[in-house]
N, C-alpha and C positions, 0 to 999 in steps of 0.2 A: 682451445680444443676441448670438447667435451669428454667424448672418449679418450681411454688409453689410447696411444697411438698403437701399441703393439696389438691391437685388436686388429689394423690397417696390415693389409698385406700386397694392396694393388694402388700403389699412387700415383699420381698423373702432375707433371710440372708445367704450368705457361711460361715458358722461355726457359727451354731445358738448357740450353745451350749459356745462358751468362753464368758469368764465375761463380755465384755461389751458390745458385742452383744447380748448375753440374757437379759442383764437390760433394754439395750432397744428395744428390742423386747417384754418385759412383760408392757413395757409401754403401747406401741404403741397399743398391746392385751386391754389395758383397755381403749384405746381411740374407741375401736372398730371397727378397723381396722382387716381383714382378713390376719393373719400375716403363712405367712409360710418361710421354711429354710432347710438348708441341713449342716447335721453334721456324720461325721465317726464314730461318738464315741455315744452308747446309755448313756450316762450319767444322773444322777440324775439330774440334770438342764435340761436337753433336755425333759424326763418326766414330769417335774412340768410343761414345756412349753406346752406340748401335753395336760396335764390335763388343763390348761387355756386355752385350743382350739386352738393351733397354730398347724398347719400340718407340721412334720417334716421327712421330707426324710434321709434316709440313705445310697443309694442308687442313683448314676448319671444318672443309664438307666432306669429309671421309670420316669424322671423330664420331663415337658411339659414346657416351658418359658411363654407361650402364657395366663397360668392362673395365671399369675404377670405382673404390672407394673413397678416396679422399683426394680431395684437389688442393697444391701446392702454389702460391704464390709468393712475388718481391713487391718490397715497395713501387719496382720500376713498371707492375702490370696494373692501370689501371681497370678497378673492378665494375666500375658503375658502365664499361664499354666494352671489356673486351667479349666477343661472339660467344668463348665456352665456358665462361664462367656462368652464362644464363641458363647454358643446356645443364653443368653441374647443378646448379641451384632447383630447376625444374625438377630434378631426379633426386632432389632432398640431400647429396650428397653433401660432405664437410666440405666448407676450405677453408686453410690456414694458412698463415704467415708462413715464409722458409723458417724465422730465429724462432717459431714458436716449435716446429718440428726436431731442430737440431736439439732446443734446448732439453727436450725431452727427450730424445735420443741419446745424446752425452749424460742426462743424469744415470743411465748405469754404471757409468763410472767414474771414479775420485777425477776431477777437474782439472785443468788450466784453460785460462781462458786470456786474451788477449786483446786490448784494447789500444787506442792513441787517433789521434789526428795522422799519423802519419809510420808507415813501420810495421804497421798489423802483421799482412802477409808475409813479409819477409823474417818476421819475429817468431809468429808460430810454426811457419814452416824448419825454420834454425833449431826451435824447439823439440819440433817431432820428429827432425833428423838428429837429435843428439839420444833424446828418448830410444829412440830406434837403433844406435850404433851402441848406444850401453844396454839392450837386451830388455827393452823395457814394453817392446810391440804396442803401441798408443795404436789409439782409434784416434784418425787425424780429420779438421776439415779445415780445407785453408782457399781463400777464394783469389787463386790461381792452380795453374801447373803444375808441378812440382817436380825436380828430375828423379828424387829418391823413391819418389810413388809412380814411375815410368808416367811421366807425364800427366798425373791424374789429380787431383785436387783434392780427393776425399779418400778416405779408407777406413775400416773396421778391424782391430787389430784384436789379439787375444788377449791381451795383457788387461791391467786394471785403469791404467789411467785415457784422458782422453785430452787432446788438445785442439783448442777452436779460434776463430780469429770471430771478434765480437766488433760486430758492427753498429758505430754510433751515429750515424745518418739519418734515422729514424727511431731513436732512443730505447731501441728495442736490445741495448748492449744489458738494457739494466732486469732484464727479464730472467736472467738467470740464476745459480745459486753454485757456481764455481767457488771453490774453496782456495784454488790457486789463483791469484790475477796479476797480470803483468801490464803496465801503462805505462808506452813510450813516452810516451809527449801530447802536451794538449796544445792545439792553436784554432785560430778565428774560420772554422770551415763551418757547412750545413746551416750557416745561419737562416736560410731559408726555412728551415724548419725548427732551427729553435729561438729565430728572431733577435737575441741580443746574447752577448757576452758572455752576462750573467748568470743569463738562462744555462749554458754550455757551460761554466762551470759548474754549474749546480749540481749537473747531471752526472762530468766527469766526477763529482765529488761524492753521489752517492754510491756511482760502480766501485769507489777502491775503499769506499767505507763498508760495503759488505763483504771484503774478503775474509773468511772465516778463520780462514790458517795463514797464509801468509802472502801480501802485496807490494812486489817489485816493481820499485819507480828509480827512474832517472833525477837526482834531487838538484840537478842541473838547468833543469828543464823549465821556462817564466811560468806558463800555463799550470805547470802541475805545483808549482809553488804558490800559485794565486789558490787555488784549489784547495787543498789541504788544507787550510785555516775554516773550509767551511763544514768541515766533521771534524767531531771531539775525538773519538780512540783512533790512534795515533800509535799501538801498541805490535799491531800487526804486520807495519811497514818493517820492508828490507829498501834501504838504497842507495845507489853507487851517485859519487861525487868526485870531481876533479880534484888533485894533488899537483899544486905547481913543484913540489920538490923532488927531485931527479936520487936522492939521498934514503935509502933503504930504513936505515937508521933513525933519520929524522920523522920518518911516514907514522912508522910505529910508535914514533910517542906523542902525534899528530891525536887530539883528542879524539876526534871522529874515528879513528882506526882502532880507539881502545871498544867502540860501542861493535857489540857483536854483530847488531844488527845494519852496520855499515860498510861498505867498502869502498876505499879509496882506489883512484884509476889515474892514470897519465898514457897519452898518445904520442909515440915519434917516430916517425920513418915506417909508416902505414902497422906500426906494432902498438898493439894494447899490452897493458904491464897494469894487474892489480894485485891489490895487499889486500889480504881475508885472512883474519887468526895468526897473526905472524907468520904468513907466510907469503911468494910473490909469486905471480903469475902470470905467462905471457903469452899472448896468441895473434895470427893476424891470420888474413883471408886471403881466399882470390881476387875478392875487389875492394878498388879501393872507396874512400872515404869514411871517413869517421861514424858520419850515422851509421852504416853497417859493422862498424867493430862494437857499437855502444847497444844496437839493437841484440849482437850475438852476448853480449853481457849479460843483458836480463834473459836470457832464453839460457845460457849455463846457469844462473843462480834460481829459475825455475826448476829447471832437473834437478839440481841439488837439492832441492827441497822434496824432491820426489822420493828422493835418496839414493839418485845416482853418485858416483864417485867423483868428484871438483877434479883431481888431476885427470881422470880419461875423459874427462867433457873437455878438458881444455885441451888434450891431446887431439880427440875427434875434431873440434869445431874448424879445422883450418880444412881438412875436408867438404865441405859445406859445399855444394854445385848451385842452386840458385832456381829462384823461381822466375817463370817465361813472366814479360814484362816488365824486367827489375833488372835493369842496366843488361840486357841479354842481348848477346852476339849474335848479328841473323846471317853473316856473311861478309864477303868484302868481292866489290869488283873494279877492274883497273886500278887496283893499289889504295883503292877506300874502304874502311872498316867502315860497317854498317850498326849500330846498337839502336833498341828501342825500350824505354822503360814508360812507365803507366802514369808517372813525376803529373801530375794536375792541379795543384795547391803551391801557391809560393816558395813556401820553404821545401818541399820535395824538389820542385824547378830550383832551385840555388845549391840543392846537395847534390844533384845530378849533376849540373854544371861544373861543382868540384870535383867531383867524379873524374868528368870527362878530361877536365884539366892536364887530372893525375895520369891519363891513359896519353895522350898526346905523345908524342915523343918532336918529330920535324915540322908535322902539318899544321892543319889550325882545326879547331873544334869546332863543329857548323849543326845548329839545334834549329831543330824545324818543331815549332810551339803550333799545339791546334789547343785554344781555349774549349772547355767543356764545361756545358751548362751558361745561359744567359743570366741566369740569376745569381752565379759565383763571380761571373767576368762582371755584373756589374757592382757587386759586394768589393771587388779585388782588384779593380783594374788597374790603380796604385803601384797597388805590391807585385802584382804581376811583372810591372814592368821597372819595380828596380829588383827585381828576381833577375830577370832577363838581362838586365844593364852589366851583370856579372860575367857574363858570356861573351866571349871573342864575334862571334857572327851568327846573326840570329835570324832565321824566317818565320813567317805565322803565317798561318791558314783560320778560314773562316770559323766560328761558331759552329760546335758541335754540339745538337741541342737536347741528345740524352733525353727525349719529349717532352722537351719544353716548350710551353708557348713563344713564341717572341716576346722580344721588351722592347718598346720603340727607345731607339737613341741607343740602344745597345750592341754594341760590334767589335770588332777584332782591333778597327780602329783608335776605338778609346786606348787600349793598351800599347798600341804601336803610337802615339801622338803623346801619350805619356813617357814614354823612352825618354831617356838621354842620348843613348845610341842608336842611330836610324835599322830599322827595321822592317824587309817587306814583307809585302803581305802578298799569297801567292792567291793564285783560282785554285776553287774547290774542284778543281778539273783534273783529276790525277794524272793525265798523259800532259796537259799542259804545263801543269806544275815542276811534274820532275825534268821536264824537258829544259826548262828554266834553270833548274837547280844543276842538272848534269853542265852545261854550261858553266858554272863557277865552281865545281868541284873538281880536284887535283887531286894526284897521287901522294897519299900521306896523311889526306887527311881521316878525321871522325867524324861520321853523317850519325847524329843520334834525331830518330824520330820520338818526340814527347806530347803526352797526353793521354786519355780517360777514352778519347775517344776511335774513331778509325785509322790512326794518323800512320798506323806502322801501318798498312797497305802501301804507305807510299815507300817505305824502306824497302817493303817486296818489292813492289814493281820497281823500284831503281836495279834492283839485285838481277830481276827476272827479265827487264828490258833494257 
């Protein structure tokens, strides 16, 4: 971006409606900004957008460029085709990336920012609800829902600090100059775009070597531990580690417990219990599984570094409501709970299923997988399907291809023929599918729809039909 952005007063989004252009477009809406966009889809986001005052087009031959200054784009809008990027370009107009906007918009204030293969959304959102319950009013962007921002994804708060969820899909995580960073977890994802491994560490390694003040990692975690050998200071890490000993006594004289900048954790009976400064601490959530007690760990030892108070974060955080897509309840009918979470990458598909596990009580847990993207299903089709081999009963639905081209040989198949346990595979035909599914479904059980892509439509229309 050439200009300050705060020159920009009238922006315009192609695909106002995906996650992380509405977040930050509902921002921008409360900075008061004249925020308009164009989206194909009337969606329940695109509505809440129009009820906050953003003008949103559906339509290309109604669009004028001349009543916007700057145009917003995602990696996901292809530029060399889509119709108003040329009317912008004719009219001399800007366009920029989304992470180029946010990132200059957050630098008004002191940072956190939020990285991982897996965990982002649900980390900074945990984040900017604790920020917020200890009086801290953050300017938040998180790319979903969120229930503490009445269902909104973005926000502009008075306070000093701001918290973002930094997307590494397009390496554009590393564009920023956050002083706070928090990194879940690294695993083998976007290799479409960074090609091998290597590469993807490389990258993860340079986001957590620029944290200026201080970076919270999981020191648990394969990825982040491959990582970290390929930057030298090493000075500004905070990170929590497993404690097999159950012995309070013992913890503390646990060498790693003497290092300030470490704290020791152990998991039982869905309760986190850590040791920080000789002292111990314990908290558990609404839901279950581990990843989400370990995600709200580094999202409490962020605010503390903010200099929120460790005991009211650990009092708030069991509070926590949850972001839409993230193991969330859409309803139950004839005695079936209904959940859908966003779970698209192996190891999300295997914590979700733990999840699920933990919520069962009589029934059986019945996961309807829609793969997304032809170029991950054929990176993953392996791991996808011993993900899947962990789950009681499993369906899949076709490729969802997030505009992708096809890849000959690539299908739904590969991953269901890789199983150990058989797996159908349903029609992309949602009245035929669920009709199929209603059929094997009983009172008691958990219907979780998973994936990236349309797949919870099919959890509505169970609900609705």
């Amino acid at each position: 971006m050439q200009a300050d952005w705060k020159s920009f007063q009238r922006p315009f989004f192609l695909g106002i409606g995906g996650s992380g252009m509405s977040s930050l477009a509902f921002l921008l809406l409360e900075k008061g900004m004249k925020v308009g966009g164009y989206d194909g889809k009337h969606s329940p986001v695109v509505e809440k957008l129009i009820q906050n005052g953003a003008t949103v087009l559906d339509k290309t031959s109604t669009f004028e460029a001349e009543n916007y200054d700057l145009a917003i784009y995602s990696s996901a809008i292809r530029l060399d085709s889509h119709p108003l990027v040329k009317k912008f370009r004719e009219k001399g107009i800007s366009i920029v990336h989304r992470s180029e906007l946010l990132h200059q918009v957050m630098s008004e204030k002191k940072q956190i920012s939020v990285a991982g293969s897996h965990g982002k959304t649900t980390t900074t959102a945990m984040t900017a609800f604790l920020l917020e319950r200890c009086g801290f009013f953050p300017s938040v962007m998180v790319g979903g829902e969120v229930a503490f921002l009445n269902g909104r994804g973005g926000s502009w708060g008075r306070g000093e600090w701001a918290v973002f969820e930094s997307d590494e899909s397009d390496g554009t995580f590393n564009n920023h100059n956050a002083e706070v960073r928090i990194l879940t977890n690294v695993d083998e994802d976007h290799l479409d775009y960074y090609q091998t491994r290597e590469n993807l560490l490389k990258a993860f390694a340079r986001y957590m070597e620029r944290a200026s003040r201080k970076l919270i990692v999981n020191l648990d975690d394969i990825g982040i531990a491959d990582a970290l050998p390929l930057f030298g200071d090493h000075s500004k890490i905070f990170g929590f580690t497993r404690t097999s000993s159950e012995r309070k006594e013992e913890i503390f004289k646990d060498e790693r417990s003497q290092n300030s900048n470490t704290a020791l954790y152990r998991i039982k009976g869905g309760v986190l219990t850590f040791y920080f400064r000789e002292k111990e601490y314990s908290f558990s959530l609404k839901y279950p599984g581990e990843h989400y007690l370990k995600n709200a760990l580094a999202a409490i030892f962020a605010c503390f570094e903010a200099g929120a108070d460790l005991e009211k974060l650990v009092e708030q955080i069991p509070e926590y409501s949850g972001v839409s897509r993230r193991l969330e309840y859409l309803g139950s009918k004839n005695g079936i709970e209904v959940y859908d979470d966003y779970g698209h990458h192996p190891t999300e598909i295997k914590a979700v299923i733990q999840s699920m596990e933990g919520l069962k009580k009589d029934g059986r847990a019945v996961i309807l997988f829609q793969p997304h993207r032809y170029t991950r299903t054929q990176n993953l089709y392996k791991e996808f399907a011993e993900s899947l081999d962990t789950g009681e009963t499993v369906y899949l639905l076709p490729i969802y291809t997030a505009g992708e081209d096809p890849i000959e040989g690539v299908e739904t198949k590969l991953i269901a023929n890789a199983m150990k346990n058989p797996a159908k595979i349903l029609s992309k035909e949602i009245e035929e599918g669920i009709t199929e599914l209603s059929r094997f479904l009983k009172p008691g059980d958990k219907f979780v729809t998973l994936g990236a892509g349309n797949v919870r439509n099919w959890g509505t229309y169970f609900l609705e039909n």
